[in-house]
C-alpha positions as CSV (number, residue, x, y, z in Angstrom):
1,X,-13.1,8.9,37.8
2,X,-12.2,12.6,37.0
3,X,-14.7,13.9,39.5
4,X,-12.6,12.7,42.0
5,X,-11.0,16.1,43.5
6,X,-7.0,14.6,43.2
7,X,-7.4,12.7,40.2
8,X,-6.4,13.2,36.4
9,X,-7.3,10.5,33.9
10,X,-6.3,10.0,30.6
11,X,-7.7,7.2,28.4
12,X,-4.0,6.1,26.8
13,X,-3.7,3.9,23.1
14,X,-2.1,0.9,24.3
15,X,1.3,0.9,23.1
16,X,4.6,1.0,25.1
17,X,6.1,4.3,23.5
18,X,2.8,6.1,24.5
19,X,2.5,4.8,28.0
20,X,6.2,5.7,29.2
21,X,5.6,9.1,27.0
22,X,2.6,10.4,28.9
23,X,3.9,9.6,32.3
24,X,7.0,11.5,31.5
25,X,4.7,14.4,30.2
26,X,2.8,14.6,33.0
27,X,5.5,14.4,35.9
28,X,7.5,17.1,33.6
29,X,4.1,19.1,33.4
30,X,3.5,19.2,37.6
31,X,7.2,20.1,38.1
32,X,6.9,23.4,36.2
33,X,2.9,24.2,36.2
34,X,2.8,23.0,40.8
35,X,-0.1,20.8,39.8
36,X,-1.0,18.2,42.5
37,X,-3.2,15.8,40.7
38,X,-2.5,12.3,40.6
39,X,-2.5,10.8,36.9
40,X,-4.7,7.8,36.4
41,X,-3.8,6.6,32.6
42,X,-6.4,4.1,31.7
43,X,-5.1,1.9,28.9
44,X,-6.4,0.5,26.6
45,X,-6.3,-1.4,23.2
46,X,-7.6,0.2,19.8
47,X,-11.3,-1.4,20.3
48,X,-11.8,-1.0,24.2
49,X,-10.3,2.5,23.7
50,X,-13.8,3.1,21.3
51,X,-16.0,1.3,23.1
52,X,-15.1,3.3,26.4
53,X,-14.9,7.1,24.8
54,X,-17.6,7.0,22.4
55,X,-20.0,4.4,22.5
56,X,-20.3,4.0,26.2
57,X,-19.9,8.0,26.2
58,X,-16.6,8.1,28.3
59,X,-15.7,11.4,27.3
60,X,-19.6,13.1,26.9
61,X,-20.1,11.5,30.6
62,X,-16.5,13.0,32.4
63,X,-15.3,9.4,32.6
64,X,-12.1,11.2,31.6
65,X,-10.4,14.2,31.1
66,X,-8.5,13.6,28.1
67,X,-8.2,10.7,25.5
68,X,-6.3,9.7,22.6
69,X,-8.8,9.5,19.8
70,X,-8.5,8.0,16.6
71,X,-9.6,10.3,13.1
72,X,-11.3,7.2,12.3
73,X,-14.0,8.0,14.9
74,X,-13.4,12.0,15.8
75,X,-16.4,12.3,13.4
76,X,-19.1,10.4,15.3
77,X,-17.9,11.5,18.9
78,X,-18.5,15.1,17.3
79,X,-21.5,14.2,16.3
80,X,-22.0,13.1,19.6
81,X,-21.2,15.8,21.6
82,X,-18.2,14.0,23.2
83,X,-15.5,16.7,22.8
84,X,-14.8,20.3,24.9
85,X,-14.4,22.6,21.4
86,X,-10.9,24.1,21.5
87,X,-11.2,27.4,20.1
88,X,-12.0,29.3,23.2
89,X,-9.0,28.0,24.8
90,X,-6.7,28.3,21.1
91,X,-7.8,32.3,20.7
92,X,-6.9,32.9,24.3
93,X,-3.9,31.0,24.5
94,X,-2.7,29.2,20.9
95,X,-0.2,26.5,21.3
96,X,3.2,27.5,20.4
97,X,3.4,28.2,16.0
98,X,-0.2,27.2,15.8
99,X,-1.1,26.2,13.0
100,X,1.9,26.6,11.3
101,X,3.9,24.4,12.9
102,X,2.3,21.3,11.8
103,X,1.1,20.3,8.0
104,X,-2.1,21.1,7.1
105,X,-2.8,17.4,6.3
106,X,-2.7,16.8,10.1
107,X,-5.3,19.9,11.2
108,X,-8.2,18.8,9.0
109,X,-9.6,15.9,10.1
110,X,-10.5,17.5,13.9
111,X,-12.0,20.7,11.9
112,X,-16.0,20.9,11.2
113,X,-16.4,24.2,10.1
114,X,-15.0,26.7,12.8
115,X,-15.1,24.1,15.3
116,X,-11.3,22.4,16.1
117,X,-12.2,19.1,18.8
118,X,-8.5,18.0,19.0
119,X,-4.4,19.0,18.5
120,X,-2.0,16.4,16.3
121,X,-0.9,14.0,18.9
122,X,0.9,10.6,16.6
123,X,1.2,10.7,13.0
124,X,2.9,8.7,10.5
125,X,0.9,7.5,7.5
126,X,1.0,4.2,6.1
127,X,4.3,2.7,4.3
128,X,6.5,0.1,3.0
129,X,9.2,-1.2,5.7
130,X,12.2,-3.1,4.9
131,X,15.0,-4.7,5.5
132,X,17.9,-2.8,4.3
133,X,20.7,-5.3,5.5
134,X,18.8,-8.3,3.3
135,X,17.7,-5.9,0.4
136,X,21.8,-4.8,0.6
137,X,23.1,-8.4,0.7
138,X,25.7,-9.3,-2.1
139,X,24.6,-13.0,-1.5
140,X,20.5,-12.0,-2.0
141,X,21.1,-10.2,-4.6
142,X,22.7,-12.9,-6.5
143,X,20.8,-15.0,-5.7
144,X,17.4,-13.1,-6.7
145,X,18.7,-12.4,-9.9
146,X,19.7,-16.4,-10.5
147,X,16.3,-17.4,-9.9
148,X,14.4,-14.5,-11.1
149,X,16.8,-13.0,-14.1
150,X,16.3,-9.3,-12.6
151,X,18.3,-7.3,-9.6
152,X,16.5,-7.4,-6.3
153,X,15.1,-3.9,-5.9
154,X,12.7,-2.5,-3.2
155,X,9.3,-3.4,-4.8
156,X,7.5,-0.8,-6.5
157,X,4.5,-3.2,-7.9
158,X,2.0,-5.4,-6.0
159,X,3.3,-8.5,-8.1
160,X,7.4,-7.8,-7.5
161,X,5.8,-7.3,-3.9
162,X,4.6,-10.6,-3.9
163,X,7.5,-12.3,-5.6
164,X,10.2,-11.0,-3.5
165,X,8.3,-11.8,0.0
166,X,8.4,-15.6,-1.4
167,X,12.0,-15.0,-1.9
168,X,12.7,-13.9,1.7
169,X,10.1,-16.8,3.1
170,X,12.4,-18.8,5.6
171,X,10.5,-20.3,8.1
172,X,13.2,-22.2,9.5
173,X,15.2,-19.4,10.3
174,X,12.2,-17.3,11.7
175,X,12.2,-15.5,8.7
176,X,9.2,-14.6,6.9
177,X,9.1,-12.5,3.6
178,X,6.0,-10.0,4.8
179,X,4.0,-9.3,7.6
180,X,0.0,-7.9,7.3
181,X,-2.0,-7.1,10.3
182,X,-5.2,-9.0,9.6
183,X,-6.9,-8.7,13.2
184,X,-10.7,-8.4,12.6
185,X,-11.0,-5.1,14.4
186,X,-12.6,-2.5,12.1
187,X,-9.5,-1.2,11.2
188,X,-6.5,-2.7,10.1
189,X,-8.2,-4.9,7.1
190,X,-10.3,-1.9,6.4
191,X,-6.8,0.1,5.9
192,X,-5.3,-2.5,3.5
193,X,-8.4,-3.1,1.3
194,X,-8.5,1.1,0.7
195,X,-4.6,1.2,-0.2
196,X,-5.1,-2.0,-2.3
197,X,-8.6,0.3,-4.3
198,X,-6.2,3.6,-4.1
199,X,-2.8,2.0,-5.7
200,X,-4.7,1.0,-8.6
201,X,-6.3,3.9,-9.4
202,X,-9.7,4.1,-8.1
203,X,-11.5,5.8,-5.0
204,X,-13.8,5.1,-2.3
205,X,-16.2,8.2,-2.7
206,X,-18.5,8.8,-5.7
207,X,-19.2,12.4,-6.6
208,X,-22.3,12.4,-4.5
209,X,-20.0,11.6,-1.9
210,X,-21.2,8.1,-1.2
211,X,-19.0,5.3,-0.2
212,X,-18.4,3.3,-3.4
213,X,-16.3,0.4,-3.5
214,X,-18.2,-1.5,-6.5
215,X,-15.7,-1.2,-9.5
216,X,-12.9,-3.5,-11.0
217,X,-10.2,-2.0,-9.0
218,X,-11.9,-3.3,-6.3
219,X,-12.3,-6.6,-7.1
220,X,-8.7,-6.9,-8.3
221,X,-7.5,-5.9,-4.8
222,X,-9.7,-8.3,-3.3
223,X,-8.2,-10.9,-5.4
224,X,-4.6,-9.6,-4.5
225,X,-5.2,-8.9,-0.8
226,X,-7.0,-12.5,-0.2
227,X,-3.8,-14.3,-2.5
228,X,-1.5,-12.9,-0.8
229,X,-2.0,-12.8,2.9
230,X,-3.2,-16.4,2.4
231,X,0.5,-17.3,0.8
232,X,2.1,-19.8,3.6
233,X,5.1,-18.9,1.6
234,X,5.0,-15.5,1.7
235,X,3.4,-14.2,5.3
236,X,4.0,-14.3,8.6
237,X,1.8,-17.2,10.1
238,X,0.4,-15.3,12.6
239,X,-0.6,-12.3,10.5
240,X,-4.2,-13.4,11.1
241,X,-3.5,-12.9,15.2
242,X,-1.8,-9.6,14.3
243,X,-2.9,-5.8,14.6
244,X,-0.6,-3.3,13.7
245,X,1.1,-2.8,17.3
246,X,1.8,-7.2,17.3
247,X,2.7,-6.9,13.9
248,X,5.5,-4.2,14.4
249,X,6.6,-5.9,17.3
250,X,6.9,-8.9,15.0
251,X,9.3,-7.3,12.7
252,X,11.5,-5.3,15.3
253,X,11.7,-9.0,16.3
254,X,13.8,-9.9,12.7
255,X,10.4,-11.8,11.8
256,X,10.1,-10.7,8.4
257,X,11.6,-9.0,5.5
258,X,9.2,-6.4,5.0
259,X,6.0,-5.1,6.4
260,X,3.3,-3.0,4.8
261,X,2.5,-0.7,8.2
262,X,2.3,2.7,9.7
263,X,5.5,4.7,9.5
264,X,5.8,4.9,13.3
265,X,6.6,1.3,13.3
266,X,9.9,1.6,11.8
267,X,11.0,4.4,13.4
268,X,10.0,2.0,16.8
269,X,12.5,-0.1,15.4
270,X,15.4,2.8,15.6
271,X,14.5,3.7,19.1
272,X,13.4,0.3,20.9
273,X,16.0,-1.4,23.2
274,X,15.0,-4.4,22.0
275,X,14.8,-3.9,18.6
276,X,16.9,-6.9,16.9
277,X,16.8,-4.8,13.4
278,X,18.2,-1.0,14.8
279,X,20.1,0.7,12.0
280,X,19.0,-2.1,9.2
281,X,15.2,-0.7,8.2
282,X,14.2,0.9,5.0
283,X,11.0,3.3,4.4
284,X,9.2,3.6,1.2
285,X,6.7,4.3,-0.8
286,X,3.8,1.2,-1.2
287,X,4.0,-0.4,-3.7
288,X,1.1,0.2,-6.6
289,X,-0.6,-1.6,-9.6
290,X,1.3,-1.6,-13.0
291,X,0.9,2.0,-14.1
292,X,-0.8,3.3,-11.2
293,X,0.7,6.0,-8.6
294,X,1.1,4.8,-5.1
295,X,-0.6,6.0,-2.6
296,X,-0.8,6.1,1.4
297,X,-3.5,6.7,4.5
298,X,-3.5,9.2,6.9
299,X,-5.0,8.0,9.9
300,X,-3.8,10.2,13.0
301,X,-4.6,10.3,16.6
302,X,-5.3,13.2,18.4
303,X,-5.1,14.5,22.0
304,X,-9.2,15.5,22.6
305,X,-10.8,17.5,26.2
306,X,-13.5,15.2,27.4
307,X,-16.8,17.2,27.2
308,X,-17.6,16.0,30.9
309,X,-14.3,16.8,32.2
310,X,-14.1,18.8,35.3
311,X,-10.6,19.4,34.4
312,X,-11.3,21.4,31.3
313,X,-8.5,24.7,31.7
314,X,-6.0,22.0,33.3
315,X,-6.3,19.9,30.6
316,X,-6.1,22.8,27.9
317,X,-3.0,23.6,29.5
318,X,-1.7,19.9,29.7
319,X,-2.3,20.1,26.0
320,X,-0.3,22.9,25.4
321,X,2.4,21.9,26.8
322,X,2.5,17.9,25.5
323,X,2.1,19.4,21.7
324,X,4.9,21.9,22.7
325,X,8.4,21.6,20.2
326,X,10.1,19.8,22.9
327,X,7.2,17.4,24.2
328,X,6.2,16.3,20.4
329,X,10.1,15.5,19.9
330,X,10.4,13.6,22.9
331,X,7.1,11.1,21.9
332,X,9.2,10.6,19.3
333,X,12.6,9.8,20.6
334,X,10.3,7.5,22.9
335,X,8.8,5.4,20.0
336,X,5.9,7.5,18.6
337,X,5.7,9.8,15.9
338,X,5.3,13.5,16.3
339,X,3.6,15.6,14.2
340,X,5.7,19.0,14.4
341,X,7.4,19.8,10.7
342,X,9.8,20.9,13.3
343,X,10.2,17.0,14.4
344,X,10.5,16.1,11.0
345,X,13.4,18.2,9.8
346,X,15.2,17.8,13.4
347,X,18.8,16.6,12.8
348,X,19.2,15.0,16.1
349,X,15.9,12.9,15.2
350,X,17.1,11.9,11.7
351,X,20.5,11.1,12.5
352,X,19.0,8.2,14.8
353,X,15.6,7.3,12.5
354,X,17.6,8.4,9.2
355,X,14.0,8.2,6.9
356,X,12.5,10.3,9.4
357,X,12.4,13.1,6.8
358,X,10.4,11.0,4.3
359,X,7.1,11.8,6.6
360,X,6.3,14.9,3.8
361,X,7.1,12.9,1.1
362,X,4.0,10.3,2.1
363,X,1.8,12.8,3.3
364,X,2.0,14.1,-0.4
365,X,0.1,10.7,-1.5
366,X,-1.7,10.1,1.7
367,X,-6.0,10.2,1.4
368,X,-8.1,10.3,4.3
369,X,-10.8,8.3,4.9
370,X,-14.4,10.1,4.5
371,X,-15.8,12.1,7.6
372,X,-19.2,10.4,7.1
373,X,-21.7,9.9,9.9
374,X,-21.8,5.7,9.3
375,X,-18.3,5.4,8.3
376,X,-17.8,3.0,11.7
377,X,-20.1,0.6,10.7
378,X,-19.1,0.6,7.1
379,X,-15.6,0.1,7.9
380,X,-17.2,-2.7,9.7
381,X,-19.4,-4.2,6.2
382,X,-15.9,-3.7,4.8
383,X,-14.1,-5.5,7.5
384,X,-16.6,-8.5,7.2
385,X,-16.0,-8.2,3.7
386,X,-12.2,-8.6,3.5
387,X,-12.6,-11.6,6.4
388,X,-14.8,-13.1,4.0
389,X,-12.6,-13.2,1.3
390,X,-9.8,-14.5,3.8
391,X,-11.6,-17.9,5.0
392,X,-13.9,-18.7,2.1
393,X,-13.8,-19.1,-2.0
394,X,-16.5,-16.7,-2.3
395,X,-15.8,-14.9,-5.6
396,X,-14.4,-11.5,-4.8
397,X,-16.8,-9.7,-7.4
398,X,-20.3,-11.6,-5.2
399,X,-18.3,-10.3,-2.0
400,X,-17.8,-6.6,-3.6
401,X,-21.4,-6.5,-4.9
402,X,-22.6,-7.8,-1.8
403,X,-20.9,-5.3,0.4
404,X,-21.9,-2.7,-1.5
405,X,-25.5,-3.4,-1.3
406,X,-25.1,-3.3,2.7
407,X,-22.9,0.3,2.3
408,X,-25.8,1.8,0.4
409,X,-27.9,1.4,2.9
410,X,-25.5,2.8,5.4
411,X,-24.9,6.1,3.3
């Protein structure tokens, strides 16, 4: 527990990259600053990591001193009182090119009014990853346009999408044309219904600023998502079991031929040891309706001070210092994404994760999801939704209208 006079606890995002990351950070951090503390990094997976900050009021209680917190639920723990506010600490001491040195797409979400609750810790919106060595073939490519009469291209529509994952389907070389991470937790299935609503034109908030999902764009991406990640001869069997870590494992694996996922995800695949697909992976754009812009999510996490730390100028200071230039370059050499535009640009960075540069180019069609005081347990309506359509032959318009019904009285 952080009250314990030697100890310094950080609730960690279970992930590899992050782990190994914040244990270098912290030795490096000691070495210069002469801090004595012993690190305790409790990990733990996306819905434990929740659970333990904000609902069971981990961070509003001093059960730790820092945590990475998702923007999905920064809203509610502000609500809740769970956060140290940062501007005391930021006007005395500002980390190094604040705010400039970061896009302003990634300093909004922790902002309620004057009040900042947390610094840009891993970005990297949602994407389309590829295979560049199988897109790049001479043999697929003839072979594509034989049986479909067109060139194999990086899809740019939902249908090509779907047509060249079939293509790539080979389960008996352990190749599977597309990976989706369908793991009921609230989040991931939540992500892909709103890029499937966004890519074909529509939006998730009504002018009053209600969530408002009840509209034919809707039900068509219903229809899509529920075709598509049900296609034995398209997807990854064990997309179901997947959440977007397991599902990017999956394809640094050689599982698949592409993977609609978070951008951090490929560049793991640059940077892993045991990446089997290192120098062969493609970013793009998602793919979109017919006649509809594409469009992404930006979902980051952020480094937040625990309101009941006892810690609290220590860990303003360990902050500093992990969201330095070096620090957020290093997260990403290590597997995660940093959020500096310095990072971005860096040649060293790009010459190993050569897309790396695309990051501005899908934060200019990211959204964000809605600060709204219930959006955790609409995502959740939404979640049971999309499982819905997954298991059953409920009519996707009954599921939408249903759904909504159950939002409305959430708003």
């Amino acid at each position: 527990m952080s009250n314990q006079a030697d100890t310094f606890r950080i609730a960690v995002r279970k992930f590899g990259p992050f782990e190994t990351a914040m244990q270098k950070f912290w030795d490096q951090y000691c070495a210069i600053s002469g801090c004595d503390l012993k690190l305790e990094m409790v990990i733990l997976d996306l819905h434990e990591l929740y659970e333990s900050t904000i609902i069971q009021k981990g961070l509003a209680n001093g059960d730790f001193d820092i945590a990475h917190i998702n923007t999905d639920w920064v809203y509610e723990g502000y609500l809740n009182n769970a956060f140290e506010l940062l501007n005391p600490y930021i006007n005395t001491k500002k980390p190094v090119d604040f705010p400039n040195g970061w896009s302003k797409s990634l300093l909004s979400l922790q902002r309620f009014g004057w009040e900042v609750v947390g610094l840009p810790f891993h970005d990297g919106p949602e994407c389309l990853i590829y295979r560049t060595d199988l897109f790049e073939s001479e043999t697929e490519q003839a072979n594509y346009l034989k049986q479909f009469g067109k060139a194999l291209e990086v899809p740019k529509t939902w249908e090509d999408f779907h047509q060249v994952a079939r293509f790539f389907n080979r389960p008996a070389d352990q190749l599977y044309g597309s990976i989706f991470a369908c793991y009921p937790d609230g989040h991931n299935a939540v992500f892909d219904f709103c890029l499937q609503l966004w890519t074909r034109g529509a939006t998730l908030v009504d002018q009053s600023g209600n969530i408002q999902i009840h509209s034919q764009a809707a039900v068509d991406g219903l229809d899509f998502y529920r075709k598509m990640v049900n296609d034995e001869t398209a997807v990854h069997p064990k997309s179901a079991e997947f959440e977007s870590v397991a599902a990017g494992i999956a394809f640094s694996n050689g599982e698949a031929a592409m993977m609609i996922n978070w951008f951090g995800f490929a560049a793991m695949c640059e940077v892993d040891a045991n990446s089997k697909v290192k120098g062969n992976i493609g970013v793009e754009l998602l793919p979109a309706a017919i006649g509809k812009a594409s469009a992404s999510l930006n979902v980051y996490w952020l480094y937040t001070i625990a309101k009941g730390s006892r810690n609290k100028n220590l860990a303003y200071d360990f902050l500093r210092f992990v969201t330095d230039v070096e620090q957020d370059k290093q997260l990403t050499l290590e597997g995660g994404i940093g959020c500096r535009i310095s990072t971005w640009k860096d040649a060293e960075v790009n010459e190993i994760i050569p897309y790396y540069h695309k990051l501005e180019q899908l934060h200019e069609v990211a959204n964000m999801l809605p600060q709204h005081k219930n959006w955790t347990l609409i995502a959740k309506v939404i979640d049971e939704m999309v499982l819905k359509a997954i298991n059953t032959d409920e009519k996707s318009s009954v599921l939408i209208e249903q759904t909504q019904n159950q939002i409305n009285k959430l708003n």
